[in-house]
N, C-alpha and C positions, 0 to 999 in steps of 0.2 A: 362909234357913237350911235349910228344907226339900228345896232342890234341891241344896244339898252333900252331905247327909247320902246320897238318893240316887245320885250321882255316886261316893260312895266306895264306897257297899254294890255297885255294876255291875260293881264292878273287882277285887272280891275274890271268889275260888271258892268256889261254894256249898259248903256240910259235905255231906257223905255219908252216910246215915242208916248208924247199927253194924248193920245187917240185911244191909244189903249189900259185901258182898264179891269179888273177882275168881271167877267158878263158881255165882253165885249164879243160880239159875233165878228167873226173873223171870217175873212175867205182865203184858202189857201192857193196859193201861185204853182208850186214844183210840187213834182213827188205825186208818188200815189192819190192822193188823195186831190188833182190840182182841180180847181173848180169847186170846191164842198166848201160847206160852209162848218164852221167849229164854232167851240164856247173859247175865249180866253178865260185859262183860270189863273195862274201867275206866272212871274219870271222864274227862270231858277237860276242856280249860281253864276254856273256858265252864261248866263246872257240869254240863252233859249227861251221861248215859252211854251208852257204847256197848255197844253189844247187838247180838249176830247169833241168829240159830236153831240152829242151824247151815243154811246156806243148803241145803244137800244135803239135810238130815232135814227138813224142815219151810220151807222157802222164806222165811224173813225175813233177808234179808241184813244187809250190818254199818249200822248204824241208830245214829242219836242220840234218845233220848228223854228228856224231864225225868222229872224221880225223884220226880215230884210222878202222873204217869203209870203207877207200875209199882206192883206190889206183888211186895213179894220173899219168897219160898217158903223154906223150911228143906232144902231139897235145892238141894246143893251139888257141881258139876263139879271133876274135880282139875284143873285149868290150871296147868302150869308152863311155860305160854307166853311167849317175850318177841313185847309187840307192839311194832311197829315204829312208830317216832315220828313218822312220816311219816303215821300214820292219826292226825290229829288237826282240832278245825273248820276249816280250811280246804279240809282235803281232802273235805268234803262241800258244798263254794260252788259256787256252778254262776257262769259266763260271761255278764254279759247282754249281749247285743246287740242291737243297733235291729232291729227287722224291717220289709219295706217288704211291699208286698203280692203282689211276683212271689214273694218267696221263702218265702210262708208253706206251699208246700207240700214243699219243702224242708228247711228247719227243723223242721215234725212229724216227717220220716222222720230225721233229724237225732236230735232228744230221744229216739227211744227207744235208740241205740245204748247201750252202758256205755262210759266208755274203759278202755283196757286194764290202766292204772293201777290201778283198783279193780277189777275182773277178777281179777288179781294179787293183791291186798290179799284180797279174798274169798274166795278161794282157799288160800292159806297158814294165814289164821286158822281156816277153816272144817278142812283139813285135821288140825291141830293139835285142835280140838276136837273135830270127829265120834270119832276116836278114842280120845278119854277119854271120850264117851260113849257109842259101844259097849261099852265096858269095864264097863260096870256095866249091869247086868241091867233090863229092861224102860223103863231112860230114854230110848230112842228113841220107844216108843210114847209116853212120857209126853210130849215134847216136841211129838207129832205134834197130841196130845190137844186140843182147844178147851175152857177155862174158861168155863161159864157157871152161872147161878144157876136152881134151881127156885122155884118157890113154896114161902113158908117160910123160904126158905134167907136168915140174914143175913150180908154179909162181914164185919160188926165182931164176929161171935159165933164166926167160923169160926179153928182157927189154919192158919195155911201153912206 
């Protein structure tokens, strides 16, 4: 019984905490990127959100993160963006292929290209958002800004 109950919960979209919303500045926890601050722009199927920086202000491109990951801030982007449906998990799947040993030096100069697909994709969203972020007074610093904690400092005590 324990392994159905899991099987259905896989298959249903996670909820979306009411914090967050399409504009919501996000700070992210793990990962590369931990400390930065992002744009929420939606859920996707999987339950992930996707988040960019805006790649131009702040270098974190269009990203999936769990929402278990973020903490979302009280400042809010106006985005009356349509995203295109075409950015959703699959378009973050990468190809895997066999590698043999002549071609592993091929294959690293390979993996850092982008294809031009999300080049594109990164582009139109980024464009659409830097713009509603220049638009309001000091949010480009703020998104520049790194989140971090002093001594003393708790984040269950702090609001965002």
């Amino acid at each position: 019984k324990m392994a159905d109950t899991a099987k259905k919960s896989s298959k249903t979209k996670l909820k979306l905490r009411k914090s967050l919303t399409p504009g919501t500045i996000v700070i992210i926890l793990a990962g590369k990127y931990a400390g930065r601050r992002a744009v929420f722009l939606k859920q996707l199927d999987s339950g992930l959100l996707l988040v960019t920086g805006p790649f131009e202000i702040n270098g974190i491109p269009l990203r999936r993160v769990n929402q278990r990951y973020v903490i979302a801030t009280s400042t809010k982007v106006d985005t009356e963006i349509e995203i295109s449906s075409d950015i959703n998990d699959a378009f973050f799947s990468f190809e895997k292929a066999e590698k043999k040993d002549d071609e592993l030096e091929e294959d690293e100069e390979a993996k850092s290209e982008l294809s031009d697909e999300r080049k594109k994709a990164q582009g139109s969203v980024d464009a659409a958002i830097a713009s509603a972020v220049k638009k309001v007074d000091l949010l480009p610093e703020y998104l520049k800004a790194r989140f971090t904690l002093g001594p003393g400092q708790y984040p269950h005590l702090m609001k965002f």
